[in-house]
C-alpha positions as CSV (number, residue, x, y, z in Angstrom):
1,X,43.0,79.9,-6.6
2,X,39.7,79.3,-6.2
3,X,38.6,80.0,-10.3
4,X,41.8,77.2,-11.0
5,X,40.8,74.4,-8.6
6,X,36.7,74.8,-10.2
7,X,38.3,74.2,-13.7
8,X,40.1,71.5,-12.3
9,X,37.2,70.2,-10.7
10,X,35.6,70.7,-14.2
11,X,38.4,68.7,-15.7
12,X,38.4,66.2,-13.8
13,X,34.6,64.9,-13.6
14,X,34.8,65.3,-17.5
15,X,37.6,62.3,-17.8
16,X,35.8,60.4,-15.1
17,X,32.6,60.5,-16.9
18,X,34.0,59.7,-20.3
19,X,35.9,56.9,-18.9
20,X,32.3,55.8,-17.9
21,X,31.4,55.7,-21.2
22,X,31.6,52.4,-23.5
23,X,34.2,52.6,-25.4
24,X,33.9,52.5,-29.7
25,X,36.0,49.5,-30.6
26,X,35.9,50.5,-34.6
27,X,33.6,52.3,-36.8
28,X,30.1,51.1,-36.2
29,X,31.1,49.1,-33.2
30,X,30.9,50.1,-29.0
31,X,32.2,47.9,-26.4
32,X,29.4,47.7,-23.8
33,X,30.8,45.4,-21.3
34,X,32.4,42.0,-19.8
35,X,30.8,39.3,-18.4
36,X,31.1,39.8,-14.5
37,X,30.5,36.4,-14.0
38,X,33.8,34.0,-14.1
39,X,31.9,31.3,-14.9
40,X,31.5,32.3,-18.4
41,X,34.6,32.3,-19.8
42,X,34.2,31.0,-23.1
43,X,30.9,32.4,-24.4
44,X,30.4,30.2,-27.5
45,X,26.6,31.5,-28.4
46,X,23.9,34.0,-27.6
47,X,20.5,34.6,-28.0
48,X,17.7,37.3,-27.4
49,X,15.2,36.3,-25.0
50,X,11.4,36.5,-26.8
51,X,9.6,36.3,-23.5
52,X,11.7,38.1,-20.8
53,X,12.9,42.0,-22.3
54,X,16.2,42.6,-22.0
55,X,17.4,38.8,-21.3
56,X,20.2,37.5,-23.2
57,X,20.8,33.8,-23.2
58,X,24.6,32.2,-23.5
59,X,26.6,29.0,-22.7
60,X,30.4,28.2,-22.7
61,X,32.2,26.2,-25.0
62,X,33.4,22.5,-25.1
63,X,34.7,21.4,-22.1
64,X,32.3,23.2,-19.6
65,X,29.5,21.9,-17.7
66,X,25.9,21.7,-19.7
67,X,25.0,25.0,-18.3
68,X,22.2,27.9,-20.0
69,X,23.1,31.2,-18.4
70,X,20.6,34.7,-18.3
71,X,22.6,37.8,-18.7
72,X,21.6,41.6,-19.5
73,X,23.5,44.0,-21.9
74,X,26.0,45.1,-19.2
75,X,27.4,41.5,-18.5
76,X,25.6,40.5,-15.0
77,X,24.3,36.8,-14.7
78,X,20.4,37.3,-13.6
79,X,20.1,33.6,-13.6
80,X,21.7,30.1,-14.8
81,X,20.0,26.4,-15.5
82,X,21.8,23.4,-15.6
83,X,20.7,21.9,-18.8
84,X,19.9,17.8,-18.4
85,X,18.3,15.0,-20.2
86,X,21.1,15.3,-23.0
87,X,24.9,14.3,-23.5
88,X,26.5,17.7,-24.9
89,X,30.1,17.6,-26.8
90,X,30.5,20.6,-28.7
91,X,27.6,23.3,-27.5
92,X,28.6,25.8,-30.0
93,X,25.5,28.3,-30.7
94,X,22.0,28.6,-29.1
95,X,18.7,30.3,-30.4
96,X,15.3,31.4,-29.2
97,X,11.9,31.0,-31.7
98,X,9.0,32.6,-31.2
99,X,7.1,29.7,-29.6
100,X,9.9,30.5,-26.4
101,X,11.5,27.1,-27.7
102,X,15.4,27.0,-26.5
103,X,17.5,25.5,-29.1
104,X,20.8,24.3,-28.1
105,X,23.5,23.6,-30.9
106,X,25.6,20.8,-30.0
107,X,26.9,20.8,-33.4
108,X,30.8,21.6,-32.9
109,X,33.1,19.4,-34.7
110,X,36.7,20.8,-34.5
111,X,38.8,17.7,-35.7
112,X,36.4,16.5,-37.8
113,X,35.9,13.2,-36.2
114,X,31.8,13.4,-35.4
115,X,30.0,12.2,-38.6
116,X,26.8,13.2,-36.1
117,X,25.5,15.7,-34.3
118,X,22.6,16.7,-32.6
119,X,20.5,19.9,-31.6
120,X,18.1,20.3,-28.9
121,X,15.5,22.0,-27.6
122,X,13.5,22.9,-24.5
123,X,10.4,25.5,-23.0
124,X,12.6,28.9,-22.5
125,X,13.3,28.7,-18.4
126,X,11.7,31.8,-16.5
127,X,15.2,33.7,-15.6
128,X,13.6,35.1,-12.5
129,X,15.4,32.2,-10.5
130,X,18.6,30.0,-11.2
131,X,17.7,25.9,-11.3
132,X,17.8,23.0,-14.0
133,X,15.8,22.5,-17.1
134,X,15.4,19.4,-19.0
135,X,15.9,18.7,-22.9
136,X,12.3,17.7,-24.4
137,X,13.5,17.0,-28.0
138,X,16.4,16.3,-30.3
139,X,17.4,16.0,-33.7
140,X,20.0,13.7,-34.2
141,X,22.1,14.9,-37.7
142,X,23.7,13.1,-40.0
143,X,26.3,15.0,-42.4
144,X,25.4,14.3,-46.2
145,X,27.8,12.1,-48.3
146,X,30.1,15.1,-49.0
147,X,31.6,14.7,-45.7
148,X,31.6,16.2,-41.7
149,X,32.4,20.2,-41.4
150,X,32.3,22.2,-38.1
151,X,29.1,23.7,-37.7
152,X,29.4,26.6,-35.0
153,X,26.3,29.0,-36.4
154,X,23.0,27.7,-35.6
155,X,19.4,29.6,-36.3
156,X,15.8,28.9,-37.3
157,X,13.5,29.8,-39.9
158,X,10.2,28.6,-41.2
159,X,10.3,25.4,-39.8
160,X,13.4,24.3,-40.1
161,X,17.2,24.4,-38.4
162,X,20.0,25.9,-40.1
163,X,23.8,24.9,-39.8
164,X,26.2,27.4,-41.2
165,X,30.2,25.8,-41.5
166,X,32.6,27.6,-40.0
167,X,34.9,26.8,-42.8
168,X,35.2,28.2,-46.0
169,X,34.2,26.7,-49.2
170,X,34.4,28.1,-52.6
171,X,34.7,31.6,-51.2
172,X,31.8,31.3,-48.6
173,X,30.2,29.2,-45.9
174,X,28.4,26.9,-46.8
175,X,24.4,25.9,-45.6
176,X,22.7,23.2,-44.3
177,X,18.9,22.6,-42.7
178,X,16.9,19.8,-41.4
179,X,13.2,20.5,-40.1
180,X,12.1,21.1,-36.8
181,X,8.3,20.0,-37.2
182,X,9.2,16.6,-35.3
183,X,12.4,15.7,-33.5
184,X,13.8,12.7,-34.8
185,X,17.0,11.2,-37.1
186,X,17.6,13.2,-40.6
187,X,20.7,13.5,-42.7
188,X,21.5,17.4,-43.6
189,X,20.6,18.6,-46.3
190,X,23.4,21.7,-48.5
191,X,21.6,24.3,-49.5
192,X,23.7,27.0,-50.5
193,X,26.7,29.6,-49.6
194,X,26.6,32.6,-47.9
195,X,28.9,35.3,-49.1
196,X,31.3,35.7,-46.5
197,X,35.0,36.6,-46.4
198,X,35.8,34.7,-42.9
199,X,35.2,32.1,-40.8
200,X,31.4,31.8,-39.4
201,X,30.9,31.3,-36.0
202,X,27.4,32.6,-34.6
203,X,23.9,33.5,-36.4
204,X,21.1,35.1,-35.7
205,X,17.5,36.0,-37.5
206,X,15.6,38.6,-36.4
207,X,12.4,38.3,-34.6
208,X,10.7,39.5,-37.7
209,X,12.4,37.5,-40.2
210,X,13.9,39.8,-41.8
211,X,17.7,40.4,-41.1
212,X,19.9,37.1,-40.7
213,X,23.1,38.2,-38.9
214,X,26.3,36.2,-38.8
215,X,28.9,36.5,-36.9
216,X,32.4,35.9,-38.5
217,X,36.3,36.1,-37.3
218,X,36.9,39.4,-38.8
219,X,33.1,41.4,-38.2
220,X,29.6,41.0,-38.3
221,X,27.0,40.2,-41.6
222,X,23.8,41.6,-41.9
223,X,21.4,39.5,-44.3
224,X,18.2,41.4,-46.1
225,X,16.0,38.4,-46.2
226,X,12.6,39.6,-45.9
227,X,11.2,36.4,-44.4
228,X,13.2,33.7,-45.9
229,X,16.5,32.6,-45.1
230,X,16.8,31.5,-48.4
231,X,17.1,34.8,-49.9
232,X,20.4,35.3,-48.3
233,X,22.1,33.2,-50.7
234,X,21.2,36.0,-53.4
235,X,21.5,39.4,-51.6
236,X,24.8,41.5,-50.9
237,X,24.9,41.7,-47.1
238,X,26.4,44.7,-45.1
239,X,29.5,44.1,-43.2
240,X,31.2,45.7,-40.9
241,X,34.6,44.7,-39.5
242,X,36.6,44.3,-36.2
243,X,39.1,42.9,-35.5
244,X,38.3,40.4,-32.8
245,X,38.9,36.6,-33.5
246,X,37.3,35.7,-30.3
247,X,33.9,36.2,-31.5
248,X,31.5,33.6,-31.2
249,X,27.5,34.4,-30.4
250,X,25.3,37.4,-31.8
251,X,21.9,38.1,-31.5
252,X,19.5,41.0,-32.7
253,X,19.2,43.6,-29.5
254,X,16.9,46.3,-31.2
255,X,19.7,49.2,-31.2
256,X,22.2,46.9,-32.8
257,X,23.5,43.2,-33.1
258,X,25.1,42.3,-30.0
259,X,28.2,39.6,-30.0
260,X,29.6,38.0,-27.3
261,X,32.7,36.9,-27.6
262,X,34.9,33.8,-25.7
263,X,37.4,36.4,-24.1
264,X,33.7,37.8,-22.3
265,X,33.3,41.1,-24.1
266,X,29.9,42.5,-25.8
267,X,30.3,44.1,-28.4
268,X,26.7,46.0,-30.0
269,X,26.9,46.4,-34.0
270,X,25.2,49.4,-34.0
271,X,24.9,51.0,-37.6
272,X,21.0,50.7,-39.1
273,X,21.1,47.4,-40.7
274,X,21.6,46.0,-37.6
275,X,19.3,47.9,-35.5
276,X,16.6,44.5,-35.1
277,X,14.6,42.9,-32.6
């Protein structure tokens, strides 16, 4: 009696523990976690924090208040800043540099009826305490002549801001930039297609500048760059898929590329190519 209820026993913390464990979504892919937070329940971007470790920077979609909010890996809000000193429409990807510059993307253009948009930027808040932070610059966009597109994907590189569309053209996504030396008016300039099978709808460089990630509708893109985003245009990127339209921020995490998506999971990316800072 005693030798069958210790192999029960046995059993039985076995499942627990494994139930514990994050579950593998695909090949190449783990679930770590859901936002806790019910506030963020349409996580539209995401981005590594360069001055605080293991600080992860997201925002809802349209429709929500202007609001930055500082989550870890497992999902837990550490901190949130109401974002002023800026009308937001479409906040639809954010990014970090490596000056600690916050760069917020209100560059979402869904029914194709903004023929501008504008990104901003701020000092990265401390996350050590919730409060408000205040937009010191913009860039106010002006699609070129060949017409508005929805710009969800949002990075920077060498001085300048990139735009990736979320809709295909000639079997890819196409590019634009705009430099970030000095805020002020510019019209975007088309630069190239990446070589995606899906709709684009996060992006990410790597604090080394060397892996561009993008997140798509049907999986994650990993980018060989070596220091310039324009070499993207001309490498074969890795991919790996899932299945999970949702998808909407990524961000380099060090063991993988980690996506958030608007349903609150995080998913990590976890096969070598993606394994950046």
């Amino acid at each position: 009696m005693k030798e069958h209820f210790a192999r029960f026993l046995g059993v039985g913390i076995f499942v627990i523990t494994l139930s514990c464990l994050p579950a593998r979504s695909a090949p190449g892919v783990v679930h770590l976690a859901k936002f806790s937070d019910s506030s963020i329940d349409e996580s539209s971007g995401l981005a590594a924090s360069k001055r605080f470790p293991g600080i992860f920077w997201t925002h809802n979609d349209q429709g929500h208040s202007p609001v930055l909010f500082a989550v870890n890996r497992s999902g837990k809000t550490v901190a949130r800043y109401k974002i002023s000193g800026a009308t937001i429409t479409d906040w639809e990807d954010v990014a970090v540099d490596s000056s600690g510059q916050v760069y917020i993307a209100d560059t979402g253009n869904n029914d194709g009826s903004r023929d501008k948009v504008q990104v901003y930027s701020l000092p990265e808040p401390n996350p050590g305490k919730s409060g408000s932070a205040m937009v010191q610059r913009t860039w106010k966009l002006k699609y070129p002549s060949s017409g508005a597109f929805n710009g969800e994907a949002f990075f920077v590189n060498n001085g300048f801001g990139y735009l990736v569309g979320k809709d295909l053209v000639n079997n890819g996504a196409p590019v634009y930039r705009f430099p970030i030396t000095s805020p002020g008016s510019f019209t975007l300039q088309r630069i190239g297609t990446l070589k995606v099978n899906s709709r684009v709808t996060g992006a990410s460089i790597s604090s080394d500048n060397s892996s561009l990630g993008i997140v798509t509708e049907g999986g994650a893109y990993v980018f060989q760059i070596n220091g310039s985003a324009l070499r993207a245009f001309s490498v074969r990127p890795f991919f790996t898929p899932l299945n999970e339209t949702s998808m909407e921020g990524g961000t380099f995490a060090g063991d993988g590329f980690l996506v958030s998506s608007e349903n609150g999971d995080l998913f990590l990316f976890n096969q070598a190519p993606f394994r950046k800072k």
